[in-house]
Structure formats: structure tokens, C-alpha cells
C-alpha positions as CSV (number, residue, x, y, z in Angstrom):
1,X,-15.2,231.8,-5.4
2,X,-17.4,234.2,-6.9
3,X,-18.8,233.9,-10.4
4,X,-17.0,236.2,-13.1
5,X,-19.7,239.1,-13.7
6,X,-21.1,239.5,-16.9
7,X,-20.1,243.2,-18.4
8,X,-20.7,245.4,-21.5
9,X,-19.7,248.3,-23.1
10,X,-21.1,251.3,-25.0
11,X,-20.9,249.5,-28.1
12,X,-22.8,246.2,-27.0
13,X,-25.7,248.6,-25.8
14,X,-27.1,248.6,-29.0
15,X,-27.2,245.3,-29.7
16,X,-28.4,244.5,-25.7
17,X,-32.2,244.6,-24.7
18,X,-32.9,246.9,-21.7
19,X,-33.9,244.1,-19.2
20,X,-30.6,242.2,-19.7
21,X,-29.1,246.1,-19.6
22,X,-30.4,246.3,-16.0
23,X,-29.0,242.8,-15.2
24,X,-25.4,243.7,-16.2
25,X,-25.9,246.8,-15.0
26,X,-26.5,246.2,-11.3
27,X,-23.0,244.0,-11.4
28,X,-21.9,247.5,-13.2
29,X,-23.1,249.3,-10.7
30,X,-22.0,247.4,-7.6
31,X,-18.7,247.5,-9.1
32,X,-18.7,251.5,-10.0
33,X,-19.4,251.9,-6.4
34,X,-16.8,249.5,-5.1
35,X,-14.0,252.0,-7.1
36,X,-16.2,255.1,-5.6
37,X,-15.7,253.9,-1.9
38,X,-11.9,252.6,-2.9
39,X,-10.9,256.2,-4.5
40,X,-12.4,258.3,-1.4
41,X,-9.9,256.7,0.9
42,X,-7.3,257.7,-0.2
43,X,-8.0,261.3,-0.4
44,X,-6.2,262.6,2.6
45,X,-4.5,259.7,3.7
46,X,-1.3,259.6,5.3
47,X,1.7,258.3,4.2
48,X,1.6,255.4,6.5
49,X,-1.5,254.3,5.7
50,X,-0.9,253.9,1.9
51,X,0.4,250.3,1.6
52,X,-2.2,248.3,3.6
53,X,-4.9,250.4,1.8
54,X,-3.4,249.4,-1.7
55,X,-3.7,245.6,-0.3
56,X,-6.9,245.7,1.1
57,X,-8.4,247.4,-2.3
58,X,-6.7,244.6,-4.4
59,X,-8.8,242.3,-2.2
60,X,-12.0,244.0,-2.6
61,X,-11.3,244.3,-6.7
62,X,-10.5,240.5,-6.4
63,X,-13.6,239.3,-4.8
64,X,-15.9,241.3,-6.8
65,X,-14.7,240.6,-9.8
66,X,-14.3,236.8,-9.0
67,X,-10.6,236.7,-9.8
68,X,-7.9,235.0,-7.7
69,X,-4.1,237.1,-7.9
70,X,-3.5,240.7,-7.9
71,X,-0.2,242.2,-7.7
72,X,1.6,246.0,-7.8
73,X,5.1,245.8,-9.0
74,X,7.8,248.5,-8.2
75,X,11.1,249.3,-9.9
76,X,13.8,250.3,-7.7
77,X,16.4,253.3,-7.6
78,X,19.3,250.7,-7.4
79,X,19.1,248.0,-9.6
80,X,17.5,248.9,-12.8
81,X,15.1,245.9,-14.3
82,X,14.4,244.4,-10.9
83,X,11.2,244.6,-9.7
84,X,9.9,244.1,-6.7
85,X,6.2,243.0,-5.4
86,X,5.1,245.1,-2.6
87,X,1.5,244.9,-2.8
88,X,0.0,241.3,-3.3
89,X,-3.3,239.5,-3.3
90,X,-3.6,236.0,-3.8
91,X,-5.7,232.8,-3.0
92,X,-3.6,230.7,-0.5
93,X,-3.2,227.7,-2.8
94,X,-1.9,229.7,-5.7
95,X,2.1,229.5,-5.7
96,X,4.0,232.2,-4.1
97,X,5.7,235.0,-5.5
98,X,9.8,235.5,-5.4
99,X,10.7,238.7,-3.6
100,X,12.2,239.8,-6.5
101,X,11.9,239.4,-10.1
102,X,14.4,240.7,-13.0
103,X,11.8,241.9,-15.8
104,X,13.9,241.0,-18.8
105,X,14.7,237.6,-17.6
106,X,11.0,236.6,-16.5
107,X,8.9,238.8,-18.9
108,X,10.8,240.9,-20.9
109,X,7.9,241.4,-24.2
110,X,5.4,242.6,-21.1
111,X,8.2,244.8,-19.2
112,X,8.7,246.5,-22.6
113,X,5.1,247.3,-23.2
114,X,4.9,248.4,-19.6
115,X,7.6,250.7,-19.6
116,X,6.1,252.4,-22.8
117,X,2.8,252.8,-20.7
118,X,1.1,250.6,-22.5
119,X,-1.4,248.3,-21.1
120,X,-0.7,244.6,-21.2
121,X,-4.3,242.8,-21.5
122,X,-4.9,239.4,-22.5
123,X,-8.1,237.3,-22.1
124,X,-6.0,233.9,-22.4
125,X,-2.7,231.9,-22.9
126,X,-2.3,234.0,-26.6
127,X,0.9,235.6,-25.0
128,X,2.7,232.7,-26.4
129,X,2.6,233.9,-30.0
130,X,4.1,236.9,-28.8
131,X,7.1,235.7,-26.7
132,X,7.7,232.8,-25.2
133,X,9.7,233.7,-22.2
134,X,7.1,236.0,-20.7
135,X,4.3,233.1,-22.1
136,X,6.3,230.0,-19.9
137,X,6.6,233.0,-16.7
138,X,2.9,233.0,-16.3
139,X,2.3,229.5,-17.2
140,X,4.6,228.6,-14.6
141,X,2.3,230.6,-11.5
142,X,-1.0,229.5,-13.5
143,X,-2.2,232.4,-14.8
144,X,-4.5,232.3,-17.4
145,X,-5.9,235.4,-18.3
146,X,-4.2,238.5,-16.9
147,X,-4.4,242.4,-17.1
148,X,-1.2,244.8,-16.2
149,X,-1.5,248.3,-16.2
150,X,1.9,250.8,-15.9
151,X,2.3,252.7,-12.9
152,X,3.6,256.5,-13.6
153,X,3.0,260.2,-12.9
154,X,2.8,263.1,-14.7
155,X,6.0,262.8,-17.6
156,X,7.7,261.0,-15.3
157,X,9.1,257.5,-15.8
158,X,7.2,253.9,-15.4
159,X,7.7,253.2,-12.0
160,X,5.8,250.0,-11.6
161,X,3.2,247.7,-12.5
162,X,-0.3,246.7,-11.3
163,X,-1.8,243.5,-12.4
164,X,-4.8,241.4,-12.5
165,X,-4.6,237.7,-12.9
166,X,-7.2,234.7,-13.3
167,X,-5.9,231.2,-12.5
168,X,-8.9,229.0,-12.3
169,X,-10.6,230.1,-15.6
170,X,-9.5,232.3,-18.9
171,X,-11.9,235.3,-18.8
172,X,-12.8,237.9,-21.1
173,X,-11.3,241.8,-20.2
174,X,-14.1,244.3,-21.5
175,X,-12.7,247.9,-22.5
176,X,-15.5,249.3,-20.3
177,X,-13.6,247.2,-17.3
178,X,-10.4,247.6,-18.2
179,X,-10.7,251.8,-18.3
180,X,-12.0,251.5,-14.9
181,X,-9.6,249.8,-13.5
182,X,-6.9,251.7,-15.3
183,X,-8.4,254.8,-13.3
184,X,-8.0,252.6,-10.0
185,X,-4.3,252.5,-11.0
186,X,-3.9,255.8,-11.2
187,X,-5.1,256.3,-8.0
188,X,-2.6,254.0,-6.9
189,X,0.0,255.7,-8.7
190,X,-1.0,259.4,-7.3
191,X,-1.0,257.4,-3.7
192,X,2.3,256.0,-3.9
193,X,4.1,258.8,-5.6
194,X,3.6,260.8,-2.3
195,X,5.7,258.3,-0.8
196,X,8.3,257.8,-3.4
197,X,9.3,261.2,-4.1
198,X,9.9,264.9,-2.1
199,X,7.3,265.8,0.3
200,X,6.8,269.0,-1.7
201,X,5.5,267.6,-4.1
202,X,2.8,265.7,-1.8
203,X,0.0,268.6,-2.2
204,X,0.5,268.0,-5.9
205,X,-0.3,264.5,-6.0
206,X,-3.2,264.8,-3.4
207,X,-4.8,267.0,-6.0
208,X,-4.6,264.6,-8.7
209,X,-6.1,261.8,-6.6
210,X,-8.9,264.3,-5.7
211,X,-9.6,264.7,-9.6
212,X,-8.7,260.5,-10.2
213,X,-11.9,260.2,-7.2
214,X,-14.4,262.7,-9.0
215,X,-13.8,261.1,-12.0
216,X,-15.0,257.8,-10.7
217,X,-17.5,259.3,-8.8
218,X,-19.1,260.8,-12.4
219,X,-19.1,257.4,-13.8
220,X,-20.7,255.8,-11.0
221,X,-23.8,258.4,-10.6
222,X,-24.0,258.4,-15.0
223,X,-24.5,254.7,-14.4
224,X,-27.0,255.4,-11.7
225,X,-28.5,257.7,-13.6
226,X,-29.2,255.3,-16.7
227,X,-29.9,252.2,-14.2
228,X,-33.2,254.2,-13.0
229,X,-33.8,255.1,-16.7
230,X,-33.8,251.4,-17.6
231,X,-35.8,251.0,-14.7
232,X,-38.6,253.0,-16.3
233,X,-38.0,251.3,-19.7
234,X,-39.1,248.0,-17.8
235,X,-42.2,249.6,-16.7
236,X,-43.4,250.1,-20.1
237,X,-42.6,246.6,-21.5
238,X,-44.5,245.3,-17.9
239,X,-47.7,246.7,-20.2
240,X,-47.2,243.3,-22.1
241,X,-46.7,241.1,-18.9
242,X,-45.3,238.0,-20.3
243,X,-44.3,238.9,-23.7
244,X,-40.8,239.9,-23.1
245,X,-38.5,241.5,-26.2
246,X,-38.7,245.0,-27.7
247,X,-37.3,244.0,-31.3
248,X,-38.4,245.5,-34.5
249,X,-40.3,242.6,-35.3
250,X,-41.7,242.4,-32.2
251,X,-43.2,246.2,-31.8
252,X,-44.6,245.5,-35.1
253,X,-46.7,242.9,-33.8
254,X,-47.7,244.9,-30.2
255,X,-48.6,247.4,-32.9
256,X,-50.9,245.5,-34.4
257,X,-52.6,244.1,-31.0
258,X,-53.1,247.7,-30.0
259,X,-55.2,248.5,-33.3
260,X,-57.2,245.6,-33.4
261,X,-57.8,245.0,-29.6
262,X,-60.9,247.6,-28.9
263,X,-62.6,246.9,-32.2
264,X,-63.6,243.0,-31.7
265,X,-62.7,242.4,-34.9
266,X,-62.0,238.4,-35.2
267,X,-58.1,238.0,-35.6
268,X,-55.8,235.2,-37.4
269,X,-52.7,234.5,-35.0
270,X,-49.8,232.8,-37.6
271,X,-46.5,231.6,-36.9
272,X,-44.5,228.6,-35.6
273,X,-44.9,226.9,-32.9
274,X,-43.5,228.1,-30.1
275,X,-43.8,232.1,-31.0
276,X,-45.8,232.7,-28.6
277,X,-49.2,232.9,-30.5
278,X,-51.2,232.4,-27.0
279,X,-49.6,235.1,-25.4
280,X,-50.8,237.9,-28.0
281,X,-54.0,236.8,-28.1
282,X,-53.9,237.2,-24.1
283,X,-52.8,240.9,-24.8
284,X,-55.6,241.6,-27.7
285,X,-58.1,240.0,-24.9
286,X,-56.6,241.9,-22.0
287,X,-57.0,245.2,-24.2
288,X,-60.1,244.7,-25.5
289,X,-63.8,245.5,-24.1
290,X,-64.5,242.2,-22.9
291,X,-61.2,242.1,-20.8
292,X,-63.2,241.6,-17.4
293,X,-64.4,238.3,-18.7
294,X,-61.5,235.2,-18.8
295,X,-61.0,234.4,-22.2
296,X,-62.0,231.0,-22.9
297,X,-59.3,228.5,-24.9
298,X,-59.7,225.6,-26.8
299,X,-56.5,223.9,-28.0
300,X,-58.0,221.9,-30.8
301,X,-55.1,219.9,-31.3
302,X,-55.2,218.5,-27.9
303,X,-58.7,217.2,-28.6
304,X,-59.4,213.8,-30.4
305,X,-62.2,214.1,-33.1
306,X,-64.5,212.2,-31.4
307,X,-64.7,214.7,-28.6
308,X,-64.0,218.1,-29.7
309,X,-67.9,218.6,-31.4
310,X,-69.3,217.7,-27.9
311,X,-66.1,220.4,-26.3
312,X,-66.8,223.0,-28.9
313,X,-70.7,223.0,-28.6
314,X,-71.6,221.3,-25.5
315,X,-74.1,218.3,-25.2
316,X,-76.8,217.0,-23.4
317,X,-77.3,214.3,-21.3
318,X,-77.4,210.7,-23.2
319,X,-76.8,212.9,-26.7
320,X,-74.5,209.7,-27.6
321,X,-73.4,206.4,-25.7
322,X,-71.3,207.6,-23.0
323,X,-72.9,211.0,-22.0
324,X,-74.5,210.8,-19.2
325,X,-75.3,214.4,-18.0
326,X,-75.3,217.6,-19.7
327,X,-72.1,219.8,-20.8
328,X,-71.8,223.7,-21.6
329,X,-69.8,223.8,-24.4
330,X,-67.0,225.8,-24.2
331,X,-68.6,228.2,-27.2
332,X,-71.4,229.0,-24.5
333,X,-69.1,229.7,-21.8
334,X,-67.1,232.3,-24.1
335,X,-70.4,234.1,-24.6
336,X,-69.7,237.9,-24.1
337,X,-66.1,237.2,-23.9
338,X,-63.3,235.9,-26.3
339,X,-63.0,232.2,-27.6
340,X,-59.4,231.6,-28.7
341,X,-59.0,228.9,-31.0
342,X,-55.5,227.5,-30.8
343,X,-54.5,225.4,-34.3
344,X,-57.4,225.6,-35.5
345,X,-55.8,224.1,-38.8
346,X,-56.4,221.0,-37.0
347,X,-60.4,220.8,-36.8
348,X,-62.1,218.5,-39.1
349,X,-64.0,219.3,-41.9
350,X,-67.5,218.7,-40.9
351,X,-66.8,220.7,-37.3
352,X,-65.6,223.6,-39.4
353,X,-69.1,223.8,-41.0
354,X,-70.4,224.3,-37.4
355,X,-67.9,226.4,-36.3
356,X,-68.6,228.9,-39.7
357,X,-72.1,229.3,-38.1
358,X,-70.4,230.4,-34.8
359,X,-68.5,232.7,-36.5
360,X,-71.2,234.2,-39.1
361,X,-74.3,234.1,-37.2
362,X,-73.3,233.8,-33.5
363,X,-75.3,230.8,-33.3
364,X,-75.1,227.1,-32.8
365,X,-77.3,223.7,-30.9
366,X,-75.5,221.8,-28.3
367,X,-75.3,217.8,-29.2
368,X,-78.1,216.2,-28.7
369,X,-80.9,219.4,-28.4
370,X,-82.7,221.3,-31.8
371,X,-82.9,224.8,-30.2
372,X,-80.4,227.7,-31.6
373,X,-78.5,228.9,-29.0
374,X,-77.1,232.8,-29.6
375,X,-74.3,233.8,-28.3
376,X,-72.1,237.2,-28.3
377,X,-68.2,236.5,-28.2
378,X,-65.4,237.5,-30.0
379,X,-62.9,234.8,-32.0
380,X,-59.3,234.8,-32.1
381,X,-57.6,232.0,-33.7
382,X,-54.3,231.0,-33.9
383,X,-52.2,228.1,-36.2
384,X,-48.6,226.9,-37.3
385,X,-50.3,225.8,-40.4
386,X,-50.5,227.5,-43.6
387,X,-54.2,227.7,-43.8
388,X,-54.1,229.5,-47.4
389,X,-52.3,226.1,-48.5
390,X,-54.8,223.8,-46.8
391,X,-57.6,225.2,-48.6
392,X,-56.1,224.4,-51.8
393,X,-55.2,220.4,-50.9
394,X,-59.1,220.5,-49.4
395,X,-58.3,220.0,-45.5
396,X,-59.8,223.5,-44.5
397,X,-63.1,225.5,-45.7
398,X,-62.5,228.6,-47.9
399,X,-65.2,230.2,-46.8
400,X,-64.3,229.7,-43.3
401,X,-60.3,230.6,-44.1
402,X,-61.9,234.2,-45.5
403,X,-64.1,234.4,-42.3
404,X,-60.8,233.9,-40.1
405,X,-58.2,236.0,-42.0
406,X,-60.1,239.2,-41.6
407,X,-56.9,241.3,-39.3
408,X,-53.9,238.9,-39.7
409,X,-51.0,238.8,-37.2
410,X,-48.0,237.0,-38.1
411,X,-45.5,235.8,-34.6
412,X,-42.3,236.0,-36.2
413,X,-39.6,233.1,-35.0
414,X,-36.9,233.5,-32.8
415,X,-34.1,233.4,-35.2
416,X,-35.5,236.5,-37.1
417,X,-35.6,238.3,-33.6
418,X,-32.1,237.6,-31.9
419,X,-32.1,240.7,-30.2
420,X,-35.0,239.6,-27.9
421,X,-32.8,236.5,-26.6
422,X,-30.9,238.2,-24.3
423,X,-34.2,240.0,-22.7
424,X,-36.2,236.2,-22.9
425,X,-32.8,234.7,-21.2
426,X,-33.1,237.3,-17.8
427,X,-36.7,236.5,-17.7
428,X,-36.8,232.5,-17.6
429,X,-32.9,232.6,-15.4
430,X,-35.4,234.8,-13.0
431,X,-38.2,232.6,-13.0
432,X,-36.2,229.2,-12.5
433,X,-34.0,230.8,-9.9
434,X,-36.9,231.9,-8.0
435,X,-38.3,228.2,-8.1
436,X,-35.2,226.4,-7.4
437,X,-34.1,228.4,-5.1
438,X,-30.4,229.0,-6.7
439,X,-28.8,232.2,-7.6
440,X,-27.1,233.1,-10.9
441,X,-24.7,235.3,-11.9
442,X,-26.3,235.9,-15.9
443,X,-24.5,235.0,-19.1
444,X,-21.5,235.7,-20.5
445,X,-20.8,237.5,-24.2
446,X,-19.7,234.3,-25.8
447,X,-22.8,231.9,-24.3
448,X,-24.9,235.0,-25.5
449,X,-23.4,234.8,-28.8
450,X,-24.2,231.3,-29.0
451,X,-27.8,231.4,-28.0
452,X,-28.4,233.9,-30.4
453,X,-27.0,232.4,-33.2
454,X,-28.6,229.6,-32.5
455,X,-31.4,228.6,-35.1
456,X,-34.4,227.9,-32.3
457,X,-36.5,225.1,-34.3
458,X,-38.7,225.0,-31.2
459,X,-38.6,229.0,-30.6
460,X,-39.5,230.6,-27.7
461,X,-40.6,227.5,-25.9
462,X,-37.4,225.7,-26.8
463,X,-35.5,228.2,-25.1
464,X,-37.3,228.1,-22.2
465,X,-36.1,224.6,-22.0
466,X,-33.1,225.0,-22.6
467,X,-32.7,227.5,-19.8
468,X,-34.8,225.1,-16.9
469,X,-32.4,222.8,-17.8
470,X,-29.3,224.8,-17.7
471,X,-30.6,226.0,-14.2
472,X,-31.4,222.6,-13.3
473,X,-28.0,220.9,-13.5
474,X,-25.9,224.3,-12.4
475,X,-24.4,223.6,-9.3
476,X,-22.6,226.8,-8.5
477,X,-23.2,230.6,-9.8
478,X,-21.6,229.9,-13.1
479,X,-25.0,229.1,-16.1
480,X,-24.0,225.3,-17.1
481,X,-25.7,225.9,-20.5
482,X,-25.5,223.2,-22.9
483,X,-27.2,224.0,-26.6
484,X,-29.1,221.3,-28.5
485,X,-27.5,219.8,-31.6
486,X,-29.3,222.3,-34.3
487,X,-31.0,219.7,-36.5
488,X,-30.0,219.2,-40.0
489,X,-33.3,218.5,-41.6
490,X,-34.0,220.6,-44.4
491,X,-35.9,223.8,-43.9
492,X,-34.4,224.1,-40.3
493,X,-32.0,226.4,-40.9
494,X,-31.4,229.3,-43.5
495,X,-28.2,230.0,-45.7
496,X,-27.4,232.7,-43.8
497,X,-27.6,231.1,-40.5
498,X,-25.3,228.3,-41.9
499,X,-23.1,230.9,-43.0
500,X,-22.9,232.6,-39.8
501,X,-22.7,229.2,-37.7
502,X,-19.8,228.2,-40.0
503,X,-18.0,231.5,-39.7
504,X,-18.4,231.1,-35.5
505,X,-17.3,227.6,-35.4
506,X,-13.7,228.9,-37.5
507,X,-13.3,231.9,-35.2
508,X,-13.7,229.6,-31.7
509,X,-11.5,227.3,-33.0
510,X,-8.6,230.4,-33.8
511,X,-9.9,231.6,-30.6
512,X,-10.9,234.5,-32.5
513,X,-7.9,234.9,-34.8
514,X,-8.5,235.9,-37.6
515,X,-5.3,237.2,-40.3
516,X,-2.3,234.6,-40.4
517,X,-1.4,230.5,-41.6
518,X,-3.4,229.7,-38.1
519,X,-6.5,232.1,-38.8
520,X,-9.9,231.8,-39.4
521,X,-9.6,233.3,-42.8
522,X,-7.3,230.8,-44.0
523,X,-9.5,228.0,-42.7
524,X,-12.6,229.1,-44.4
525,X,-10.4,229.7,-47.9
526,X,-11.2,233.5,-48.0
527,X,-9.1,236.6,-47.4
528,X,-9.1,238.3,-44.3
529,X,-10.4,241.3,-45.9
530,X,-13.5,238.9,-47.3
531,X,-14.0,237.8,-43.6
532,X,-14.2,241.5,-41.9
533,X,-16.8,242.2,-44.3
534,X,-18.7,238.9,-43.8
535,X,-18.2,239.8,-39.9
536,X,-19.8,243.5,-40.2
537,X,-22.4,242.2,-42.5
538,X,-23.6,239.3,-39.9
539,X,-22.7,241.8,-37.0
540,X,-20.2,239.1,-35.7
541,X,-18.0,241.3,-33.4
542,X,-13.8,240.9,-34.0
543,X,-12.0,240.0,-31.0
544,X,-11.3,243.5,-30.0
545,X,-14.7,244.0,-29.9
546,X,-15.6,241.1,-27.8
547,X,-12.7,241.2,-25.2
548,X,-11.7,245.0,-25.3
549,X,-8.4,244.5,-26.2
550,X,-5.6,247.2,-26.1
551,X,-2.7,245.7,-26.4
């Protein structure tokens, strides 16, 4: 079975960074195509041929889109209300279809729609609020989420139905998918009408599935068009190699690390762990004069006390019990390059009085040896700690805090840059497919809703996590993401992220109702108007927004 694609629509393209725009885009894209290649043949083809063509595009829609039942429904001259199926596709264990079917006895609320060309489209079982004859008719062959379109030409009457069913899963319909394959129905419809009606009026009907195939052709070569654009778009971001996002937040910052990187100004990386602090100091050191030298790291956490003077400045041989040759500090080996400093809120007091040297003078002795040794290098230092506080309890030097903060950057946290999770999520899905050797069809809109609204205590590197493991235990195509428990402990999460997790949890539990005794509304003791605003304010889309439902 193939994986259901991930799809968006214009409206989601704001909200959707461009690398996880190309990832949707190529299943876009194949799919655009497919309907391109369906719609051209059956351009000039003969009456004969129209039936097993209808079938064998069914198929093709099926197994692309990863569902499991398609069906075309005709009325006949005869017997008005009886419909009969003359165009299936269906998986082999699925339950088989009656020859005929009386659309008032089976589904009469869907037959009604239908017959006043409306679209019938619903991601789940939710029919049942609607009518329960047509809800127990599809719960009797299985379906689970299905899509009907009407089948008519010109001003004449509904002639027919085509349909789209999922039986293994409930699935989301998209607008953007569902106009497509409204076009595809129309094709059928043009087809068939040159066999239903007077052969006069077959020229007619050949021209409008001429214009129904140029239509589909436009679409497919505008979503060509803005696939090589995107393309492009990726090129630029490769500037940053691993730093993957292009949110506000986030050009600030590559802002800042194109200013400072030529000057060799010493810089003051801030922000939580996980951000990402190593990575811009890579891109200032990449982009800066002394880029053909490796920058030299020293994770002064890592480092007991005992052993990061000896690290720091080198040593010589038998400068203390235990050394017995001579080390080149790692301050030596930075010389004419950059020494990055990671949490260096961490360093003891009497190693910051060394290190103040380094960074005022250039100068230093290894352990063990009285000569000055000079050296030429350029400091970037990075912390989770808020220095400016430390220097008031007396755990970090003033005058060495001033000699650090001289160009600030502040790495902002994940949850203030949600619109970089989807972009982060195609990069690290990439990289662990490529390692284990699986393939995976992307994320869905709801999973993405979830990861974004996440809060991301551990940031970047927490996601990361998250995903290796998710790739880890997926056995098939389909992500099998499963999001930590977001920690209660206070400071983890902001009001507004409560809010906005509270507001999610009502809607999934509605199923993204939201107006009613059974909404999400009543359940958070507010008035549906109250919640639509709360919704626009948190940019929490509605259910129409989300599924692309018409009808």
C-alpha cells in the first residue's frame, strides 16, 4: 500500500518553509503529471475505448494517492434513483459492490447533494451527524474517509457519480486535491457524454475535454515552474550549510553573522541549549578572514576543573604529577584562527583571570614554563547562562563579561521560530533516511501541527531526536512520530503556549468541531465566536482550512 502523500494549498504556503515546499511539491508534482498523462488520453479517443480508460485511470489515481476504492456511478434512463456502478476500482479484500443500488434507500443525504452538483467530501466517519442511513451505507463497505464528485455536462442533469474512498485509514481531502480531481471528473464526464448521448453532439464534447486537458496541463507546468523556483530558493539557504530555517527570527540572526564575520570582532553567542549556538559561530568563522584555518573548539563544560587550565593553555612535561610530556594548548593551536569557547559560563574564576589575558593582550605561559607566548586569534564564545546575572551572584568576572559582550548574538528557541520546524523536519527525515536506509513519505498537516506547537525544552537538538527516533521505529512509509510528554516544570512553557495546547487538545477531541452541545467551544466554556478569534489570533486553522472542506 502506498503511503498517503502529504499535500498543501495556496493558503498553507505562507505558513510552509521552502524546503518542506519542495518536499510536498515533488508528490504535487508527480501527481499534476499523473492527471496531465490521464487527460491527454482521452483526447480523441473512440467510443470503445472509453470505459476501460476510465478504469485504468481510477487505478493509477488510487495508487498514487495511496487510497483503496474508487467508483463512477451512473443513473439510468429507466428507473429513476437507481444507480448503477460501471466503473470500479477496488483492493480484492474490500467487499464487493451490488450491481445496483437505489440512491434514496442506501444514501439518500449524499444522492441529494450530488444531484444539486455539489461535492460530497468528508475526511472521516462525521457523515453520521448528517444522516444516518447514508452514515450506516459506508460503514457497512468500510469506508472511512470518502470524496464524491457529480457527473454532468453543460445545463444538463446529474448523470452520475465519481467517488474516492479510504478504507484502511481516515485521511485528510485538501481543497488543492480535491479541485484537481474535480477536473479529472469532468474529463470523465465530457468522455462519457459522447457515449450517452447523439453522436452530433460528439465534436462538442471532444472540445470540452481538449479545454478540461489544457487546463490540467497549466497547472502542472505553474507547478513546474515554482518547483524550479524553490529549487533556487534552496540554493541560497545552502550559503548557511547546516543551519536550516528562513524565519524572521532566524534572518535576524544570519544578519548579524554577516556584519560581524569580516571584522574579527570577538562575539557573545546566547541562547538555550540546543539553538544551535555552534553552528553560527561555524558560519561567522566560515565568513571571516581566517576561514582557511579550522576553528578550534573548547566545550568548557565537558572539561573537569582540574584539566581544563592544562586544555586551555597547554603544559609542559612533568608541569604537575601526571604530565609526562609536553601539550599545545588548544589557545596555541587557535593562533591565527578562531577559538570558540562553548559555555564559557562554566569556567572557573581563577581560569577566567587567565583567559582575560588571552582576550586583552593575546598573550598567555603554558603550565609549567615562565615565557609569554603571543598569539593572534579571534574569540567567539557562546553560553546558556545569563552571564550579566552571574556577575552579580560573583561566579563570572565583570571585566571579563564586558570583554566578551562586545557584538552580542542572541539564538532564539524553537518555540519562538515554529515556522522553521517544518524546513528542520525535511532536513533530519533526509539525513536518517539516508543512514537507515528507509524511505519516507514526509509529514502530514496534523503531525505538523503538533510538532510545531510543541514547546521544544531541548530545541533544535530535541527535535532531532525526536525524528531519529521516529525513523528508527517506522516500519513502513508512514512517520511513526511519537512526541515527548512536554514537561510541566515551571518556566517550560509560556501562557500562550498553554493556551494554544489547550485549545488543540478541545478541537482533536471534537475532531475539529467547533459550534454545537458536542463542540470545542462548549468544552472550553467560551462562545464560538470567542474561539474563532482565539483560532486567527494563534493562527490555528478551522477544519475547512485544514481538510478543504466543501461540503
Amino acid at each position: 500500500m502506498v503511503a498517503q502523500p502529504t499535500w498543501i494549498g495556496e493558503a498553507e504556503k505562507e505558513t510552509m518553509t521552502n524546503c518542506s515546499l519542495i518536499l510536498v511539491n515533488d508528490e504535487q508534482l508527480a501527481f499534476e503529471t499523473l492527471l496531465a498523462d490521464l487527460s491527454a488520453g482521452f483526447v480523441g479517443l473512440s467510443a470503445g475505448q472509453v470505459d476501460s480508460k476510465i478504469q485504468d485511470a481510477q487505478r493509477r489515481v488510487c495508487e498514487c494517492l495511496g487510497i483503496e476504492h474508487s467508483v463512477l456511478w451512473q443513473s439510468t434512463d429507466t428507473e429513476p434513483g437507481i444507480l448503477l456502478p460501471t466503473h470500479l476500482y477496488r483492493e480484492p479484500s474490500l467487499p464487493a459492490r451490488p450491481d445496483r443500488m437505489d440512491g434514496d434507500a442506501y444514501f439518500p443525504w449524499a444522492e441529494r447533494k450530488l444531484r444539486n452538483r455539489e461535492i460530497v467530501c468528508f475526511p472521516n466517519n462525521a457523515v453520521a451527524a448528517y444522516e444516518a442511513t447514508t452514515d450506516k451505507t459506508w460503514q457497512g463497505y468500510g469506508i472511512k474517509s470518502t470524496l464524491a464528485f457529480p457527473l454532468w455536462v453543460e445545463d444538463g442533469p446529474v448523470f452520475g457519480a465519481l467517488s474516492f474512498d479510504a478504507t484502511t485509514d481516515e485521511r485528510d481531502w485538501p481543497e488543492i486535491l480535491v479541485k484537481r480531481l474535480q477536473l479529472l471528473a469532468q474529463v470523465f464526464a465530457n468522455a462519457l457524454a459522447r457515449k450517452r448521448f447523439d453522436i452530433s453532439e460528439a465534436q462538442r464534447y471532444q472540445e470540452k475535454l481538449q479545454k478540461s486537458y489544457e487546463e490540467i496541463l497549466q497547472l502542472k507546468e505553474k507547478l513546474q515552474a515554482e518547483s524550479d523556483y524553490l529549487q533556487e530558493e534552496i540554493k541560497e539557504i545552502g550559503r548557511y550549510e547546516e543551519i536550516v530555517g528562513q524565519s524572521g527570527a532566524l534572518r535576524e540572526v544570519l544578519q548579524k553573522v554577516e556584519q560581524v564575520a569580516q571584522t574579527g570582532s570577538i562575539v557573545l553567542i546566547t541562547g538555550e541549549s540546543g539553538t544551535g549556538k555552534e553552528l553560527i559561530a561555524r558560519a561567522i568563522h566560515e565568513r571571516s578572514k581566517r576561514k582557511d584555518r579550522a576553528m578550534v573548539k573548547v566545550d568548557c563544560a565537558s572539561l573537569p576543573s582540574s584539566l581544563i587550565e592544562s586544555e586551555l593553555f597547554g603544559r609542559e612535561k612533568g608541569a604537575y604529577t601526571g604530565a609526562l610530556s609536553k601539550q599545545i594548548g588548544r589557545i596555541e593551536s587557535a593562533d591565527g584562527s578562531t577559538l570558540f569557547l562553548d559555555e564559557i559560563g562554566e569556567l572557573g574564576v581563577e581560569v577566567q583571570a587567565k583567559l582575560l589575558r588571552v582576550v586583552q593582550d593575546g598573550e598567555f605561559e603554558r603550565l609549567g614554563n615562565t615565557k609569554t607566548i603571543h598569539v593572534n586569534l579571534r574569540i567567539i564564545a557562546a553560553t546558556h547562562r545569563d552571564l550579566a546575572e552571574r556577575v552579580k551572584n560573583g561566579t563570572f568576572r565583570e571585566d571579563l563579561f564586558y570583554r566578551l559582550n562586545v557584538f552580542p548574538i542572541n539564538v532564539p528557541p524553537l518555540r519562538e521560530r515554529p515556522e522553521d520546524i517544518p524546513l528542520l523536519v525535511v532536513a533530519f527525515l533526509r539525513e536518517f533516511e539516508k543512514k537507515m536506509g528507509k524511505t519516507i513519505r514526509g509529514v502530514t498537516s496534523r503531525m505538523m501541527d503538533e510538532l510545531k506547537f510543541y514547546p521544544w525544552p531541548g530545541n533544535i537538538r530535541e527535535l532531532r531526536n525526536v525524528i531519529e527516533r521516529a525513523v528508527i521505529i517506522t516500519t513502513g512509509e508512514r512517520l511513526n512520530l511519537q512526541l515527548p510528554k512536554a514537561s510541566n516544570a515551571p518556566g517550560m512553557r509560556t501562557l500562550k503556549e498553554a493556551e494554544i495546547q489547550h485549545i488543540l487538545s478541545a478541537l482533536e477531541k471534537t475532531r475539529w468541531r467547533i459550534k454545537g452541545p458536542v463542540g470545542a467551544a462548549m468544552i472550553l466554556g467560551m462562545k464560538p465566536s470567542t474561539l474563532y478569534a482565539k483560532m486567527r489570533l494563534f493562527h490555528i486553522p478551522t477544519r475547512h482550512e485544514k481538510s478543504g472542506l466543501v461540503a
